[in-house]
C-alpha positions in Angstrom: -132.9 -45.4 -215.5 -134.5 -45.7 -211.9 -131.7 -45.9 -209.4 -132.3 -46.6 -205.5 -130.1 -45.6 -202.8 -130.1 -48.4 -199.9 -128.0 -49.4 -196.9 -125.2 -51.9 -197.6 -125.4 -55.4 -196.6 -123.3 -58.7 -195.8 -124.4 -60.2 -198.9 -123.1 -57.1 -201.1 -119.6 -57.9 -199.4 -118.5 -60.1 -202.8 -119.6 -57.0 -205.0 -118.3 -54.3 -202.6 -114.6 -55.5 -202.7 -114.7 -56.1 -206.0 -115.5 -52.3 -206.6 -112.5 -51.6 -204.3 -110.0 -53.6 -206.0 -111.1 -51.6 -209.4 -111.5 -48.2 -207.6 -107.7 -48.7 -206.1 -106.7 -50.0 -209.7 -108.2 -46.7 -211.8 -107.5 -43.8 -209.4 -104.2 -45.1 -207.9 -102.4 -47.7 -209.9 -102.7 -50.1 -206.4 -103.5 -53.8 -207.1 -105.2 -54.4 -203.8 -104.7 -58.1 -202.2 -108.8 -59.8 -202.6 -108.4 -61.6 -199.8 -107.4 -58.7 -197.2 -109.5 -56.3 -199.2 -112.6 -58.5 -198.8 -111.8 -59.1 -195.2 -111.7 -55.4 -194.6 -115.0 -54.7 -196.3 -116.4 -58.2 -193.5 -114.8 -55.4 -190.9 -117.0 -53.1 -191.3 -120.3 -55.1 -191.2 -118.7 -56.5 -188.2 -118.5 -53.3 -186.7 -121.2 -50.7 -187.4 -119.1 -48.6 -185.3 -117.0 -48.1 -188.0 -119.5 -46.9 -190.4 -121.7 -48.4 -193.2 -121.8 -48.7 -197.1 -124.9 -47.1 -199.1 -125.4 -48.9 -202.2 -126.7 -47.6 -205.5 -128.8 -49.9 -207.8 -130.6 -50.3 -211.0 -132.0 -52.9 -212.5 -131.5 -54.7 -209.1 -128.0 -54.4 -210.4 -125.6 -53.0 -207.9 -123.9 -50.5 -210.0 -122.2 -48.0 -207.3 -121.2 -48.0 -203.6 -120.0 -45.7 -201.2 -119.0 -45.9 -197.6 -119.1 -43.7 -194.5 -116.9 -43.6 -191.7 -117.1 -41.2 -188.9 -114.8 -38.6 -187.3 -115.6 -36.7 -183.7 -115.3 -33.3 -184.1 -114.7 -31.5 -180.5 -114.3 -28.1 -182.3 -117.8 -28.5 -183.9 -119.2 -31.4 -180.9 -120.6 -33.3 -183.8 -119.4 -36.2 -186.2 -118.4 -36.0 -189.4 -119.0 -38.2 -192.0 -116.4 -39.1 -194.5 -117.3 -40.6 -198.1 -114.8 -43.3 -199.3 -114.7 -45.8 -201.3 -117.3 -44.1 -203.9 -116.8 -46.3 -206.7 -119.4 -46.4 -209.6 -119.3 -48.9 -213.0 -117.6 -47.3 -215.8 -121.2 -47.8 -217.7 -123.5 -45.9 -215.9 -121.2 -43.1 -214.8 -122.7 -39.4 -216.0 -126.2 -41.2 -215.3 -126.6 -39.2 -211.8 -125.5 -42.4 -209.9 -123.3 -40.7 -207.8 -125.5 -37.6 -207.6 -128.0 -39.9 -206.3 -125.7 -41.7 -203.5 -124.5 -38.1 -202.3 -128.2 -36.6 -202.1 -129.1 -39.8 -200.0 -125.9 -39.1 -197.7 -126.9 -35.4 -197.1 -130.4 -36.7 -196.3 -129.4 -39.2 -194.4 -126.8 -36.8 -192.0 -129.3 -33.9 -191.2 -131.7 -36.7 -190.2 -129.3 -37.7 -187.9 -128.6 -34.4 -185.6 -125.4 -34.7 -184.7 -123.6 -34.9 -188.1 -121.8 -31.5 -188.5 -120.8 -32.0 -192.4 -119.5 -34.6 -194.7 -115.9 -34.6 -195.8 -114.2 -36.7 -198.4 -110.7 -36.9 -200.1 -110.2 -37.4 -203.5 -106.7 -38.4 -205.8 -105.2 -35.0 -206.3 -105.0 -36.1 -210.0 -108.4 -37.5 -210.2 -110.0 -34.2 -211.8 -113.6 -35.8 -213.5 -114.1 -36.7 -209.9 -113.0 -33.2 -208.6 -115.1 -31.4 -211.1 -118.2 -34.1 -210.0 -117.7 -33.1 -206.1 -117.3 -29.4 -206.9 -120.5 -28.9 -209.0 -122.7 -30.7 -205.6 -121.1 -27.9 -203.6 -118.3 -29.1 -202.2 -115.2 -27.2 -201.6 -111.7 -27.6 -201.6 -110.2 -27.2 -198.1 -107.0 -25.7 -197.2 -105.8 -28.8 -195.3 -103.6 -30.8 -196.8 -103.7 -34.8 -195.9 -100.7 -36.4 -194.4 -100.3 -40.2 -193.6 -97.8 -43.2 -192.7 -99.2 -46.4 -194.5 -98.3 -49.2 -192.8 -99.8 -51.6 -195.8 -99.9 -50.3 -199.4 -96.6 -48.6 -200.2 -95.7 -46.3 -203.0 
């Protein structure tokens, strides 16, 4: 299977959310509003600020996603990229989708110059994911993640 890594677009908004909703669903037990879900995946086309999406395809399929967002780092004087929102179809997972998103990201940051490393957070109970992350070298920090959630409530 040939998959190719490319930049998301307004037309893969439809496809994008719906990966969100069932990413929320699996890893967290969240049933995500479409509506507000889909509007928040417009946001970020509306605001490259924000970040982007990197899309993973086969088959001209879309079968996995990914987004970036940035974080200023004065400490390093550099931005960090953050992966969310990796979400890849229960039928082509352990086919190097993800693998191939993650390379792509990498590639795409030390092109860049001023991207001092790539962060992400995972589900603390998510541990196929964990083990995934791990094995491309990343590591486990010793920060732990704290947050008030104004809209999805536990």
């Amino acid at each position: 299977m040939k998959i190719t890594i490319r930049k998301g677009i307004r037309n893969d908004a439809e496809t994008i959310a719906r990966y969100n909703i069932a990413l929320a669903k699996e890893t967290e037990h969240f049933d995500l509003d479409p509506e507000r879900t889909l509007s928040g995946v417009h946001g970020m086309f509306d605001d490259p600020s924000r970040g982007f999406y990197l899309i993973a395809e086969a088959n001209e399929t879309i079968v996995g996603q990914l987004m970036i967002t940035y974080e200023w780092s004065d400490w390093r004087n550099g931005v960090f990229w953050w992966i969310q929102s990796v979400y890849v179809q229960r039928e082509f997972r352990a086919q190097k989708v993800f693998r191939s998103l993650f390379e792509y990201v990498l590639l795409m940051a030390k092109e860049q110059g001023n991207v001092c490393g790539v962060r992400l957070y995972v589900e603390k109970d998510n541990a196929p994911a964990l083990a995934v992350y791990q094995k491309l070298g990343m590591k486990v920090t010793e920060y732990n993640l704290l947050e008030i959630d104004f809209v999805l409530q536990r």
